[in-house]
N, C-alpha and C positions, 0 to 999 in steps of 0.2 A: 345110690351111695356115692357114686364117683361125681355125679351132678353135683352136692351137698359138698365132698371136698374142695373140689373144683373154684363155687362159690366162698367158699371158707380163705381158700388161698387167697383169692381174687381182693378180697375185704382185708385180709392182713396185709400185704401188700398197700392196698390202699391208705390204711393205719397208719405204716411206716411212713409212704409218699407225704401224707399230711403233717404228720410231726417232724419232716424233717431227715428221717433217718434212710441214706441212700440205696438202694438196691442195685443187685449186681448187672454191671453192663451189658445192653443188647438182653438183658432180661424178657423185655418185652416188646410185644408185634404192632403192627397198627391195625386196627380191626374195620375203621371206615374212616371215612372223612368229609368234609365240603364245604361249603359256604355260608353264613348267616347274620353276612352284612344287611346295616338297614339304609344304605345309598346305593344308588344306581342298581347295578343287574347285581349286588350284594356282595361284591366279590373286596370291598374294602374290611372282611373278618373271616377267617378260615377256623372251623372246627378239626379236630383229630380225638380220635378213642383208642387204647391203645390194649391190648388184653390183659393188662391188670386194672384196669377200669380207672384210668387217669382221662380224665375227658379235658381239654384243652382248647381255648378260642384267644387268636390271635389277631394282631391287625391295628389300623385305625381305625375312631371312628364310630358312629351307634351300634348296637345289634338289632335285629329284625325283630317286629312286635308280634308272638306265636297266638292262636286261639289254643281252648280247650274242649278235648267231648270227654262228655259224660258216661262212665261205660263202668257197669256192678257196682253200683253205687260211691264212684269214684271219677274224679275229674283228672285225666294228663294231656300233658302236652301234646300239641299240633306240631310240634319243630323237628326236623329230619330226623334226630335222633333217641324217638321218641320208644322204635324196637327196641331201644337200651337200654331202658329203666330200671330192668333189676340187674343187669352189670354196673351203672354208670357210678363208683364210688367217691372219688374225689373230683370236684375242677376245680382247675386252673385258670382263672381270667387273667391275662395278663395286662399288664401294661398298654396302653394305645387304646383298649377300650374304652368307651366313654359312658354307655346304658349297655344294662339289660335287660333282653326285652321279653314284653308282655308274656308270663305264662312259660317262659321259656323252657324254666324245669319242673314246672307243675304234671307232681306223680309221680318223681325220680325216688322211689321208695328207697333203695339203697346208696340213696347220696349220704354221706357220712359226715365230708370236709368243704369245706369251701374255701379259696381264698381271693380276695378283692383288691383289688389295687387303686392306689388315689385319684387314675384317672377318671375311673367311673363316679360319675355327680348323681344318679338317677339309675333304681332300679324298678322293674315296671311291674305292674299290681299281677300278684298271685304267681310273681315268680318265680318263687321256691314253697307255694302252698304245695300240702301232700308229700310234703319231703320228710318223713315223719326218724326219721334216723339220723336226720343234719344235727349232729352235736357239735362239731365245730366249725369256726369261721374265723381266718387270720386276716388281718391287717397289717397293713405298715404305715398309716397315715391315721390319728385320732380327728386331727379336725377336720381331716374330710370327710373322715366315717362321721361328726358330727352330722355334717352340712348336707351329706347324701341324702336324696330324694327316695322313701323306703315305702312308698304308701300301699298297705296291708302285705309284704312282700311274704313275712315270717309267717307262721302259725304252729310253729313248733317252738321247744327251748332248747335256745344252744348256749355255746362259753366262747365267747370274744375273746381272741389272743391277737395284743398286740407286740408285732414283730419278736414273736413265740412266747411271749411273757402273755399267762392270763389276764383277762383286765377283770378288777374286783372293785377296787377303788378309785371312782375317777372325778374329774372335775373338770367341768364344761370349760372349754377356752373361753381368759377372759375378756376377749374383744368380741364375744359371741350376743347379741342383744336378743335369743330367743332360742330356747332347746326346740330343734322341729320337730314336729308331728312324725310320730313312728319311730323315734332318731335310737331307742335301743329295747323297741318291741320285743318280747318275747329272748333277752339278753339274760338266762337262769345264770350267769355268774357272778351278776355285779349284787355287790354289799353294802357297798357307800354310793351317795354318789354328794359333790358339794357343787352349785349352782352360783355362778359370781354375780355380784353387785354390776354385772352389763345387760343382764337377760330381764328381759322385760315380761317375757312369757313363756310358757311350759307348755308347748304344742300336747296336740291330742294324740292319746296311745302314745307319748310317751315315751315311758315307763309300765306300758299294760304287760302284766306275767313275767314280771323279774322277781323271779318267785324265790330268790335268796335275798334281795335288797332289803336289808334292815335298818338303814339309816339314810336321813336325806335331810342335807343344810339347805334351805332358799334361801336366796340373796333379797338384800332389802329390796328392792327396784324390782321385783316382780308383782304384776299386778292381776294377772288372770293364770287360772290352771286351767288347761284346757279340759274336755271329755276325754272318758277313762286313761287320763295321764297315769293314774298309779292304779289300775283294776288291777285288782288278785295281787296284790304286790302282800305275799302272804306270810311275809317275815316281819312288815314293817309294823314296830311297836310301836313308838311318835313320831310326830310331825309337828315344827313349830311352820306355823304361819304367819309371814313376817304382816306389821301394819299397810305394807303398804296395796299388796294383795286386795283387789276390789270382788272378783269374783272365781268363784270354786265351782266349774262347770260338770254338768253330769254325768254320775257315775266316775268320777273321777278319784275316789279312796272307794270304790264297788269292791267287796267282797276281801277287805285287809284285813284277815280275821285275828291277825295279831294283835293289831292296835288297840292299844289300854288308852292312850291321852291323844290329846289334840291343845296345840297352843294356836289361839285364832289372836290375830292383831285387830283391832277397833278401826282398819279402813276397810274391812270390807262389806258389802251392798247387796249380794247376792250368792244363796249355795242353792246348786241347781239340782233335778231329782234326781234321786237316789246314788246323789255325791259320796253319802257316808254309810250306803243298805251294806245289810251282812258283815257290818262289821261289830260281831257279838261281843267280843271283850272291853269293847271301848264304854270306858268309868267316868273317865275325869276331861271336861272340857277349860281349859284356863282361856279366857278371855279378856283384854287388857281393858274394856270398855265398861260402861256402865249398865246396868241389868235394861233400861229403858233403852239405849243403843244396841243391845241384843235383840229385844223385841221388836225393832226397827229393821232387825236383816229379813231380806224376805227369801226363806227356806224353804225349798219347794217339795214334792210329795217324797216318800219314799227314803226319809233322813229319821228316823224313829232312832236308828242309833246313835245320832246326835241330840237329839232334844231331850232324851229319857236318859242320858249322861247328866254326873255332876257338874254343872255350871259354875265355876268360879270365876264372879265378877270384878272389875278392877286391877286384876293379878297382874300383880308387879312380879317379874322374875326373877327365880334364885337359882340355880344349880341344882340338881338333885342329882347325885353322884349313883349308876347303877351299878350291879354287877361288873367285874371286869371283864371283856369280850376279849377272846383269843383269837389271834388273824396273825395271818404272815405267817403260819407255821411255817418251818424250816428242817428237815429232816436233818439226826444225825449224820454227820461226815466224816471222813476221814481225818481232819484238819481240829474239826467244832462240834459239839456235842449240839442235840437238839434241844430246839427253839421256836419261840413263840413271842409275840408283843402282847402283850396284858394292857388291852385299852380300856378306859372309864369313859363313859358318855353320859351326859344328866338326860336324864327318864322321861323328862318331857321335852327339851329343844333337840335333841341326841347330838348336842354339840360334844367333842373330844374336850374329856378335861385332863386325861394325862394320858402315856403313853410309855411302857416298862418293857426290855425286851427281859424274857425267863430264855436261862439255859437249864435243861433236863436230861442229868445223865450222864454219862458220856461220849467221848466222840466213838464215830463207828470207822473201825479199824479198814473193812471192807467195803464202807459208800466212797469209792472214789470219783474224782470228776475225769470219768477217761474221755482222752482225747488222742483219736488215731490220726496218724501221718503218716505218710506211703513217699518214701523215693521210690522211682520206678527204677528198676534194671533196664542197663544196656548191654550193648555186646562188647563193652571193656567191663563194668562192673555190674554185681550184684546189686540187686535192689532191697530194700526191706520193709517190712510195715512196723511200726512202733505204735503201742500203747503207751499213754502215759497221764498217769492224773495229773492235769492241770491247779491242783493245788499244792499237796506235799512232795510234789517230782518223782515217784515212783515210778519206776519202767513196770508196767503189768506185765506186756509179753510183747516180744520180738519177732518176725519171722523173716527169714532168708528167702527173697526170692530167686528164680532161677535166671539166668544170663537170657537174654533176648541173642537171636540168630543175627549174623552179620546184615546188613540191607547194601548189597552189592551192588555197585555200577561200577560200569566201565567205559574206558575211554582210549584212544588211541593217540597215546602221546609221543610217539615215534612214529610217523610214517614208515612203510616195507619200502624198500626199493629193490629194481630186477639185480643187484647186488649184496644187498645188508637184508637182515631180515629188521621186520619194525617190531614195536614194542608199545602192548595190549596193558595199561593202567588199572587194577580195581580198586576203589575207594568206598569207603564203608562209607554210607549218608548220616549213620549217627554218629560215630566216634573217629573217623577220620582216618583209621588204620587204612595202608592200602598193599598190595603185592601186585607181579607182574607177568605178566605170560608175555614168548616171542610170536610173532607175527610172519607167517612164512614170505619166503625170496618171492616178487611178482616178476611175470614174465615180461622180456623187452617187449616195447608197445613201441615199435618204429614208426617215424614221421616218415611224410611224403618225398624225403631227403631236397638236401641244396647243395647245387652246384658250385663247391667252393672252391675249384680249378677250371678253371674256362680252356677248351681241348683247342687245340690251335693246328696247324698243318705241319707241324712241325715235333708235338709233345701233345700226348694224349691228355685229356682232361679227369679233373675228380669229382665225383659225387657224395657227402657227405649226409647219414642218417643220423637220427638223434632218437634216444629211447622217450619218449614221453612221462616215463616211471621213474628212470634214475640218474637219466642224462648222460648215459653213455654214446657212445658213437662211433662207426663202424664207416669206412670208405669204398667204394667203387670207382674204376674207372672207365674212364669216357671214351672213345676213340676217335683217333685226330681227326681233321679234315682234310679232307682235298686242295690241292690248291688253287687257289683263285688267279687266270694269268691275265694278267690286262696287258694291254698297248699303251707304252708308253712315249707319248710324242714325239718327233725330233725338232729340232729347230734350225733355220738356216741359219749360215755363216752371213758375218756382216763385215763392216773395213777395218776393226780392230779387234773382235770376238771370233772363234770359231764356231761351225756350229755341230749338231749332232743328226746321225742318223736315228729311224725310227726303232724300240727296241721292246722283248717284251717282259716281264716280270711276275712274280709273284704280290697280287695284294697284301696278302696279309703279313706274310716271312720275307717277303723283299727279295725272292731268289730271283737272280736272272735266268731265263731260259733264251732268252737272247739279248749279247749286250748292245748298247748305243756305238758307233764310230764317230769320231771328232771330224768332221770336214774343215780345212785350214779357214782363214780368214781371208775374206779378200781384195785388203788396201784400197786407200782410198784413189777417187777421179777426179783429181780436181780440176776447177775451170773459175776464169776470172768474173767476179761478183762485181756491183755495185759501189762508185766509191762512199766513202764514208766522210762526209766533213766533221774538222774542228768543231767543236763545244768551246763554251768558256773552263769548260775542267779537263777535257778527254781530247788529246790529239788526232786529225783524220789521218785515213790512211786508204789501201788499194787492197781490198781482200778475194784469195783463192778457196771456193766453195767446195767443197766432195758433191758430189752429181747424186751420188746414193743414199750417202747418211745426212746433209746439209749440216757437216760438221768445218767450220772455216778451219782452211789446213796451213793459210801464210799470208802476212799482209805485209803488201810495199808501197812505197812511194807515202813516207809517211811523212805529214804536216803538223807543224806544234798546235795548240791550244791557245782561242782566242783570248780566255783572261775574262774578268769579270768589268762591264762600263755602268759603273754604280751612278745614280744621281736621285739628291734628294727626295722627297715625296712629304707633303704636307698633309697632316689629319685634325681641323678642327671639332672641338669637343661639341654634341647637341646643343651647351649650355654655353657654349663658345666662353668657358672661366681657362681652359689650358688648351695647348697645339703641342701635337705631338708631330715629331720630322722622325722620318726613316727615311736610309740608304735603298735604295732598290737595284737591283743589277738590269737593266734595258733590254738583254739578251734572255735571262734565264728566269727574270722576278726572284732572284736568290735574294734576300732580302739581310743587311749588314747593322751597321749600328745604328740605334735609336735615341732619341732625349725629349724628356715631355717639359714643354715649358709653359710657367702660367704668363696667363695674358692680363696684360695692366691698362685699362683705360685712360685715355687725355682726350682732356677737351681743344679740339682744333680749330673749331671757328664756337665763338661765344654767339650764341642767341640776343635777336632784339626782339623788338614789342613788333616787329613786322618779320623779320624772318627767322626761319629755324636755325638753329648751331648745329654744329655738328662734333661729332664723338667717335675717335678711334682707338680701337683695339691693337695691343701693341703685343708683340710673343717674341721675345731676344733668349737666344740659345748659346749656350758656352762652348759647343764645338764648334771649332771656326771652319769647321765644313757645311755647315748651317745657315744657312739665311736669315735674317729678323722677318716676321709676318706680322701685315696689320690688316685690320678690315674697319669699313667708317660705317 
């Protein structure tokens, strides 16, 4: 009994997950997980199962292509998670996948939902056969769920919801030139479907067991219907087949036990066997051709319920207005009474010929469209959840959440010192509120101390500490030195200096401990020197030397100063153009006044045809202490 609950849960839960509706936080465990990429060591896809039977593959990139065994008359999956077939209720493909591979969930008996995402192009054969419980499968992309590669993938009926909206009525994109093979196999929800003037062809299977599909437009430009495109399609009443349609391959209207008419157009060439088997109700064939162009198609075996139909030849088309068909119901709401579109399609092409919405009723007081919103609470305010229907603005219901606890940190934004105590910050991370605690007094932390009085022999010195914590500072003293007594030298007496005895003192403090004595000086010796002759500037004379210091002590016998005996001095220029004359003194070379004079040539002796002339240089000076200079 508890197993049967168990499972019961497991499956509502998965219900919820698939349509959308959230479950409560950390609800659920992870039960296994791994790998089932299909490159390299496979690690570009990671699978997760989680114990409400959400099964989950992520990543870039293919998935791995699984086999099958056959085991009680039943074929599952070879793929890791294969012990989990009857937990495994919804998956999730996400994004980044690109295939699914071979078989992958072939067996997954309690698979319920599925959801596919636009990057997957390609899902791979029988790999969701045995899925016998898959009723749905969401999308969020049409044309690529078109274009997806699905070959024999289904074998059950599901309901196609795209981006949570069921798909019923649809209509191939029309840049699409061919619906693919399998493109919505075994799709129980669609109704309609209209096929554009781009598609050229209507791939095989289809449309096989879209077993509510009652209506289908083909565009003109299709020319082939593929094998069992529309088997079992067991709602469909007509089909018009446009002219241009060349061939209607086999088994392809197999077993349309609805169908009463068929409209065929006069292009085509070929219905293949048992195109049109088992379809019992089918009356009326309208053919736009001639009875002899009928006879000309070549009908292959197994089409009795098209030949043994009424053949109407030539049929030109008109409308035939059927029953009106209800679609789009719409339940009562809060806002709008229930409703319906009352559509008309004619009986044989089942083209729309009008389209009526009916309201029935009135509105319903109690279908609201609720829509929950949650502030969260913090630890300044209350949080709440609100109900509200998103049409007539009714609050449903409110609830008060409770305050979230403070998220405390702390910080030290006063340093302590070994005097002040410091001061401990707490600041809430959510709301910013903060308070303070003190921080007790730290103990002095004394430095190695410095000698900030240097001890001398005379005054003892200091020693200064310093706290390292608060920078306080505490003194010791040093004690003096001894004194340092040097010898300090004497110097002898000279002829006019005294001199000193030897003496001795203190280095450092300069105390005597014994003073110097002055010895007198003592006068000079003197004795007669060298005379000294006249200069032209400096008179001679007779000088008395000191014997000791060679300091001259008295000069006699003194003679005047010869005078300066200046006479000219002649300087021709290299280029002999000026002469320059200076004074020079003969005795001393003191050298007096100067005058630079240019020099004028004359010719002295004129030149003949036999001798040379001659040419003097002539330099005449305006001080008449001057000579004139010439050179020939």
């Amino acid at each position: 009994m508890k197993t049967t609950k168990r499972l019961l849960a497991v499956l509502l839960a998965a219900v919820l997950l698939c349509v959308g509706v959230p479950l409560a936080a950390n609800a659920a465990t992870i039960v296994d997980s791994g790998y089932c990429g299909g490159e390299g060591d496979g690690t570009n896809l990671s699978w997760t199962l989680d114990s409400e039977g959400l099964f989950t593959i992520s990543g870039v990139g293919p998935m791995e292509d699984y086999g099958a065994v056959y085991e009680n008359g039943v074929y599952h999956t070879l793929a890791p998670w294969r012990t989990y077939e009857e937990s495994l209720a919804v998956a999730v493909i996400q994004s980044g996948v690109t295939t699914i591979g071979r078989c992958a969930f072939r067996g997954c008996t309690s698979l319920t939902c599925l959801t596919i995402p636009d990057s997957v192009t390609s899902m791979g054969v029988g790999s969701f056969d045995g899925c016998s419980k898959l009723k749905r499968i969401n999308i969020s992309d049409f044309t690529a769920w078109c274009k997806m590669n699905k070959t024999y993938t289904f074998d059950t009926g599901y309901s196609l919801f795209l981006n949570g909206t069921e798909v019923k009525y649809i209509e191939i994109p029309k840049n699409d030139t061919s619906v693919e093979s399998y493109a919505f196999r075994y799709c129980s929800s669609l109704i309609s479907v209209t096929i554009p003037d781009s598609v050229t062809r209507i791939g095989g299977d289809a449309f096989l067991n879209c077993t509510s599909l009652a209506r289908v437009i083909i565009g003109d430009n299709v020319t082939e219907i593929g094998d069992f495109a529309f088997l079992n399609c067991e709602s469909l009443a007509s089909v018009a087949i446009p002219n241009s349609v060349k061939y209607i391959d086999e088994c392809a209207f197999y077993k349309c036990m609805a169908l009463t008419s068929v409209m065929i157009g006069n292009g085509i060439k070929s219905i293949g066997n048992s195109a049109f088997s088992w379809c019992s109700k089918l009356k009326d064939v309208y053919y736009s051709g001639s009875e002899e162009d009928w006879n000309a198609i070549r009908v292959k075996a197994g089409n009795e319920s098209l030949t043994n139909a009424t053949i109407h030849y030539n049929y030109q088309h008109e409308h035939t207005a059927g029953t009106p068909a209800r679609e789009n119901e719409q339940p009562a709401t809060c806002t709008v009474a229930a409703s319906y579109e009352a559509v008309t399609y004619c009986t044989i092409c089942s083209e729309e010929l009008s389209r009526e919405t009916v309201y029935e009723g009135e509105p319903d007081s109690n279908n609201h469209a609720a829509q929950t919103y949650t502030t969260p609470s913090t630890c300044a305010e209350n949080g709440f959840t609100i109900t509200i229907c998103t049409r007539c603005g009714e609050t449903l219901s409110k609830e008060i959440l409770p305050r979230l606890d403070h998220n405390w940190t702390s910080e030290v934004t006063q340093n302590p010192t070994c005097t002040a105590q410091g001061v401990k910050t707490y600041t809430c991370a959510d709301c910013g509120e903060t308070y303070t605690e003190p921080v007790d007094v730290l103990a002095h932390e004394w430095d190695a101390g410095k000698m900030t009085k240097e001890p001398s022999c005379t005054e003892a010195g200091e020693m200064t500490y310093t706290c390292a914590t608060g920078g306080e500072t505490r003194t010791e003293p040093i004690d003096k030195l001894d004194h340092e007594i040097v010898l300090i030298a004497g110097k002898a007496a000279s002829c006019t200096e005294p001199g000193l005895t030897d003496g001795w003192q203190c280095k450092m403090c300069k105390k005597w401990f014994a003073e110097q004595q002055e010895i007198p000086a003592l006068d000079h010796d003197p004795q007669i020197g060298k005379v000294v002759e006249p200069t032209c500037t400096e008179p001679g004379y007779t000088p008395f030397i000191c014997t000791r210091c060679g300091e001259t002590v008295s000069k006699t016998d003194p003679t005047d100063a010869l005078g300066h005996n200046p006479k000219p001095v002649y300087t021709w220029a290299d280029d002999d153009s000026t002469v320059t004359a200076t004074m020079v003194c003969t005795r001393c070379d003191k050298t007096g006044m100067t005058e630079t004079a240019e020099v004028k040539p004359e010719v002295t002796v004129k030149p003949t045809c036999s001798t040379e002339g001659e040419l003097t240089l002539i330099a005449a000076f305006n001080n008449k202490s001057f000579y004139g200079q010439t050179k020939t």
